[in-house]
C-alpha positions as CSV (number, residue, x, y, z in Angstrom):
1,X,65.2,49.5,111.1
2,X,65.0,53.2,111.4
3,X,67.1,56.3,111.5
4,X,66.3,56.1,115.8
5,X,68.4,52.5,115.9
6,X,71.0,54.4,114.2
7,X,71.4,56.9,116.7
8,X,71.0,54.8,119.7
9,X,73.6,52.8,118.2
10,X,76.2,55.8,117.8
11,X,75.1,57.5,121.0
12,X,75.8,54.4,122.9
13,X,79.4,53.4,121.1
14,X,83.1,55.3,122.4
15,X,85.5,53.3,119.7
16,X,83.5,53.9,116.4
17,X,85.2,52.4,113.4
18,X,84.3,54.1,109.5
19,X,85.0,51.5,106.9
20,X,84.4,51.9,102.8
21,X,84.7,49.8,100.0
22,X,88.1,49.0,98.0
23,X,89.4,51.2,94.9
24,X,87.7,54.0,96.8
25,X,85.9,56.9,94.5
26,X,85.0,60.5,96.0
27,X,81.7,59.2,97.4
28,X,83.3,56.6,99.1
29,X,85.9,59.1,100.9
30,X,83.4,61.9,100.9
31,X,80.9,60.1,102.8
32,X,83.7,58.0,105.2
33,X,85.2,61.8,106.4
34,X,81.7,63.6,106.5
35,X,81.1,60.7,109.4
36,X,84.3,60.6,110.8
37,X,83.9,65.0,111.1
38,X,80.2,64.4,112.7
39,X,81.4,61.6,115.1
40,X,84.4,63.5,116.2
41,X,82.1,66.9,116.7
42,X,79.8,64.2,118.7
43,X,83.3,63.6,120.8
44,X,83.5,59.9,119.4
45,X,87.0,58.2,119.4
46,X,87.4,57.3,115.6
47,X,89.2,55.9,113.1
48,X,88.5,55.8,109.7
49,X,90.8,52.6,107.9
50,X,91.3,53.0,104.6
51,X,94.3,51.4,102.9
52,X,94.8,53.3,99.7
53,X,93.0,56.3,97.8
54,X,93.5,58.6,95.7
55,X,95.5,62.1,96.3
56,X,92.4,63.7,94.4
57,X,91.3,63.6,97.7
58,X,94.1,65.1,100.3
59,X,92.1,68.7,100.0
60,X,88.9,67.4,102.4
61,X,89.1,67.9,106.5
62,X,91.3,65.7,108.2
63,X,91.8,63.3,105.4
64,X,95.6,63.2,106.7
65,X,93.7,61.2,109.9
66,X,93.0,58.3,107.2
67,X,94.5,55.2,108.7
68,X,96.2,52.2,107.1
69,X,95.0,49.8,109.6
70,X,94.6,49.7,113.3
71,X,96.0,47.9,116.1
72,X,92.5,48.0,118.2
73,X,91.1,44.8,118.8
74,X,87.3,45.2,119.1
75,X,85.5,48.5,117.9
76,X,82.3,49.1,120.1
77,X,80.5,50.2,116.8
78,X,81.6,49.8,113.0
79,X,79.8,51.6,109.7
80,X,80.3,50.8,106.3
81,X,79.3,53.3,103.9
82,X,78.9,53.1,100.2
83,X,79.5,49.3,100.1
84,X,77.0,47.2,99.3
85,X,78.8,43.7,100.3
86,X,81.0,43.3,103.5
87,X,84.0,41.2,100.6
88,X,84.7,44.7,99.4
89,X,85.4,46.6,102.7
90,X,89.2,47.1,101.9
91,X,90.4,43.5,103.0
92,X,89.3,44.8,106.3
93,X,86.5,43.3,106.8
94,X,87.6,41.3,110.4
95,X,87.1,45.0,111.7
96,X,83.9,45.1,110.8
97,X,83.1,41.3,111.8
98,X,84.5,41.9,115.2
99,X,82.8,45.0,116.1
100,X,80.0,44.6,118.7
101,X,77.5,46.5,116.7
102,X,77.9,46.9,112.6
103,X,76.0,49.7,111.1
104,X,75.7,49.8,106.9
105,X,74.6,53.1,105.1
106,X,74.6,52.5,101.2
107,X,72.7,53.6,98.0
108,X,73.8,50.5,95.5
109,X,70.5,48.3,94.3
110,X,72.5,45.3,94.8
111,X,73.1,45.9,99.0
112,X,73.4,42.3,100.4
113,X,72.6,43.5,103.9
114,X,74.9,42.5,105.7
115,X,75.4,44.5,109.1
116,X,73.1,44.7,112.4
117,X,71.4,47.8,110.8
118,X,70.9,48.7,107.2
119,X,69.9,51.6,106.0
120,X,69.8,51.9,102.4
121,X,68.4,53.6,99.8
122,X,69.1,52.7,95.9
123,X,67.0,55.6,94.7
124,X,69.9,58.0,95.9
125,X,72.9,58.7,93.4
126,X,75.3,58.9,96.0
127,X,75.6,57.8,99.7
128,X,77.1,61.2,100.9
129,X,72.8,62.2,99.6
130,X,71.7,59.5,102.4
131,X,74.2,60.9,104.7
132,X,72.9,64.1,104.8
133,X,69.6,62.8,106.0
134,X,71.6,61.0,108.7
135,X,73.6,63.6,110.0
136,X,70.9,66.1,110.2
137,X,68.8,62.9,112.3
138,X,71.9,62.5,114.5
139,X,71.6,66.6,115.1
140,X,75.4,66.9,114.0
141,X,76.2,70.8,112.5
142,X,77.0,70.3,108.8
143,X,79.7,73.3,108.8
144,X,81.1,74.0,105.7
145,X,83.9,71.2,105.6
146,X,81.9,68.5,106.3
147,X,79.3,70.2,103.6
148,X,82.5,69.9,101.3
149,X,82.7,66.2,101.9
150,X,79.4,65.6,101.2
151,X,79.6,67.1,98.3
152,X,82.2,65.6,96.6
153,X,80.2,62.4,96.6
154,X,77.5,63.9,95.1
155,X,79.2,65.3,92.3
156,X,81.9,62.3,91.8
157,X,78.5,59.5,92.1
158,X,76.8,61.9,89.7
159,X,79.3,62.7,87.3
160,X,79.0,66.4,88.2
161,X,75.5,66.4,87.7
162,X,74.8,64.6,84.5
163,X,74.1,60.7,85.2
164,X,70.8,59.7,84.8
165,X,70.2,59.2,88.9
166,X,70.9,62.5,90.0
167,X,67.2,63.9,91.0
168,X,65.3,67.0,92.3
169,X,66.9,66.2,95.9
170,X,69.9,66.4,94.8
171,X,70.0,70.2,93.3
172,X,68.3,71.3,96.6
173,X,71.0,69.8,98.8
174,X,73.5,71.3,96.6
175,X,71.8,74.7,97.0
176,X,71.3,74.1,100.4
177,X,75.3,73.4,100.4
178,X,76.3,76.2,98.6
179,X,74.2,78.5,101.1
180,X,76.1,77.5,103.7
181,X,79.5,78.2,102.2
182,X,80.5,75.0,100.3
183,X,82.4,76.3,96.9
184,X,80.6,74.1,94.6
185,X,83.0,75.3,91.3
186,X,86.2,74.9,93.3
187,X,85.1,70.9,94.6
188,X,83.6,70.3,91.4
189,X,87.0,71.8,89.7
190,X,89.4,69.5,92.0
191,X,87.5,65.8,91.5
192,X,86.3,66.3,88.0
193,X,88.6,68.9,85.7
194,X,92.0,68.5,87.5
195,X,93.4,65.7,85.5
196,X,97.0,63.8,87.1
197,X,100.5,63.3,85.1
198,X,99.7,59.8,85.3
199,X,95.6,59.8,84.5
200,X,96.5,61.6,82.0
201,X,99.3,59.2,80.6
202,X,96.9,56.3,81.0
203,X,94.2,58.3,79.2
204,X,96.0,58.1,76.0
205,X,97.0,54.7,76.3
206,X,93.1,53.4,76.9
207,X,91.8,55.3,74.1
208,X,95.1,54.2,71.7
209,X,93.4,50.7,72.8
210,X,90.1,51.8,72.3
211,X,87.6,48.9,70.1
212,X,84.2,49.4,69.4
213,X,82.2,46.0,69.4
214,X,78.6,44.9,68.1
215,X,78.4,47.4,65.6
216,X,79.6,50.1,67.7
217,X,77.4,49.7,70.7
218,X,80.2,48.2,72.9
219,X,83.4,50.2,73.5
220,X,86.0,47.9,75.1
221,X,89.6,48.8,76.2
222,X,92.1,47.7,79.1
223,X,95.1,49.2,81.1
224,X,98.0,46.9,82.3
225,X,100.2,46.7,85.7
226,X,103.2,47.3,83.2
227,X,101.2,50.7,81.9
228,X,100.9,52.4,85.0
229,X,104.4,51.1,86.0
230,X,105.3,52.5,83.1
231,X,103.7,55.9,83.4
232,X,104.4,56.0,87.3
233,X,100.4,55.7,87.9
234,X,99.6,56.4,91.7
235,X,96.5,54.7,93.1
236,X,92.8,56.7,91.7
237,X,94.8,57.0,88.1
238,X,92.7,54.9,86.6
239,X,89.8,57.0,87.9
240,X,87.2,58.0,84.6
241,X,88.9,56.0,81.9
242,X,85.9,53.9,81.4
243,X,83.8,57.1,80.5
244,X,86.2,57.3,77.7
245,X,84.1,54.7,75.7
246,X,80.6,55.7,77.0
247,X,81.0,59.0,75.4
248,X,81.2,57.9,72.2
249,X,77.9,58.2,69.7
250,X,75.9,55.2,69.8
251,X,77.6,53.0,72.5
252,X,75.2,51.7,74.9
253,X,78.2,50.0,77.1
254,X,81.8,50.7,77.9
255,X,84.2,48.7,79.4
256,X,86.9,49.2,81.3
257,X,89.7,45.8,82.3
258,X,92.2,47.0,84.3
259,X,95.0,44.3,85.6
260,X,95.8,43.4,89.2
261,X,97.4,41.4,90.3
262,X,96.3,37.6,89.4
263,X,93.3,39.1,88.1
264,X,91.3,41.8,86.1
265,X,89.0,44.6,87.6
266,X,86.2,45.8,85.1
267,X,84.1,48.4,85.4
268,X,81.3,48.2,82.9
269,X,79.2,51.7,82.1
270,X,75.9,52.0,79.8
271,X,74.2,55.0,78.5
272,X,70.4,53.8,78.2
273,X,69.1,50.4,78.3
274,X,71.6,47.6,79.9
275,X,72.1,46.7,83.4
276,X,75.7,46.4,83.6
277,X,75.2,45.7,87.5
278,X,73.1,42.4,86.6
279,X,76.5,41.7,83.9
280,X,79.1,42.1,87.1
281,X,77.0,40.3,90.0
282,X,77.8,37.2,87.7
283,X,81.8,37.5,87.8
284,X,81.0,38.8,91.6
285,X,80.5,42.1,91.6
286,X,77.9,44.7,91.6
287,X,76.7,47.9,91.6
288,X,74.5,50.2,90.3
289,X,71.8,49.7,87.0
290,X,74.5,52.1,85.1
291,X,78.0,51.4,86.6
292,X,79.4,48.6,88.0
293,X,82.1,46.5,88.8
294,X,83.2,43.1,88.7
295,X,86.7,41.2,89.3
296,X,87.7,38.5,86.6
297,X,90.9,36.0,87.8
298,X,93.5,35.4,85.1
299,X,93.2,31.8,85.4
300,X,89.4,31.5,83.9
């Protein structure tokens, strides 16, 4: 498969349907608008279904066009982006199943390959990185607001910079970004500094929490449905609470359980040496070699 099936694909489709994984992060919303922008500057009808996310978010081009769900029965063309298994598109999946042609563009090592055409590259710390190569190959005009999308998934997959993938590629599409008017400090300001009532209520309950396991290399702590209840949490509060732990000196892995309902989410990070993806493919979930998730039920 190469980038030329890709843009026969799009150039063929009219009813083009952008679809991302669940809990969505700024890579997953960054790189869902930066294609739903390109296809509508291509004069593509889109829509771009996804059910909840974050407010973080609302500043990025024509994230008000985010849809819920969608009435249309059969999509000439659907792309998933940053998910790496077609379970966690959103509980939309049948969108995605129906579509004539399925399209996936991903980065996680643990991509189960699942649509018509893959194209996916674990090397890259964020998706919105492979997008950039896609867009250009589709001849789209990265103006500054679809630079801006981009962008935030670079900085929210590399933790503004600092994880371990981010890579000489990555500074020069960030330069090349910035020289054509993306304000790096102001995104990097707005999805990594600017802290919610409720993240921030949920932050001092996760560290109150807070254990440290196997002589301190494990930092373990969990957040309730009656905590953010309590709190008034709004969906993406929960966003960076499992860095909490990963910060602190000599833990390898943190841990994150946060309830749902009949079941726990865990996200699972590690400094160094562990493969915390390999830990959550077995309670089936997945990821990357240094984050990941995984879903445990309440009635194990």
């Amino acid at each position: 498969m190469t980038l030329d099936d890709i843009k026969e694909e799009i150039q063929k489709a009219n009813k083009i349907v952008i679809l991302t994984h669940e809990s969505p992060d700024g890579d997953a919303i960054g790189s869902s608008l930066a294609m739903y922008n390109s296809l509508k500057q291509m004069n593509k009808e889109v829509d771009v279904i996804i059910p909840e996310y974050p407010e973080t978010f609302n500043f990025l081009k024509n994230a008000d066009k985010i849809k819920k769900e969608t009435d249309v029965v059969q999509y000439d063309l659907a792309i998933a982006l940053d998910a790496a298994d077609i379970k966690r598109l959103n509980g939309f999946s049948k969108y995605f199943e129906d579509a004539k042609v399925t399209i996936n563009i991903d980065h996680h090592g643990s991509n189960k390959m699942f649509a018509d055409y893959n194209f996916v590259n674990p090397d890259a710390p964020a998706c919105c990185q492979i997008l950039i190569l896609v867009l250009e190959f589709l001849e789209v005009s990265i103006d500054k607001e679809i630079g801006t999308c981009l962008l935030t998934g670079i900085i929210t997959d590399t933790g503004g910079f600092k994880y371990s993938g981010t890579s000489k590629e990555t500074f020069e599409f960030t330069s090349w970004l910035l020289s054509i008017g993306v304000n790096v400090s102001e995104v990097y300001r707005k999805v990594l500094e600017i802290r919610t009532k409720g993240n921030f209520a949920l932050t001092k309950i996760a560290i109150n929490r807070l254990e440290l396991l196997e002589d301190g290399k494990i930092a373990f702590t969990y957040i309730t449905k009656e905590d953010e209840e309590k709190v008034g949490a709004k969906n993406g509060d929960h966003d960076g609470l499992v860095d909490i732990g990963r910060t602190i000196e000599g833990v390898e892995v943190s841990i994150l359980l946060r309830e749902a309902d009949g079941f726990f989410k865990g996200s699972l990070r590690s400094n160094e040496y562990v493969n915390v993806s390999d830990v959550c493919m077995m309670f089936g979930g997945g990821g990357h070699i240094r984050a990941a998730r995984m879903f445990y039920s309440l009635a194990t």
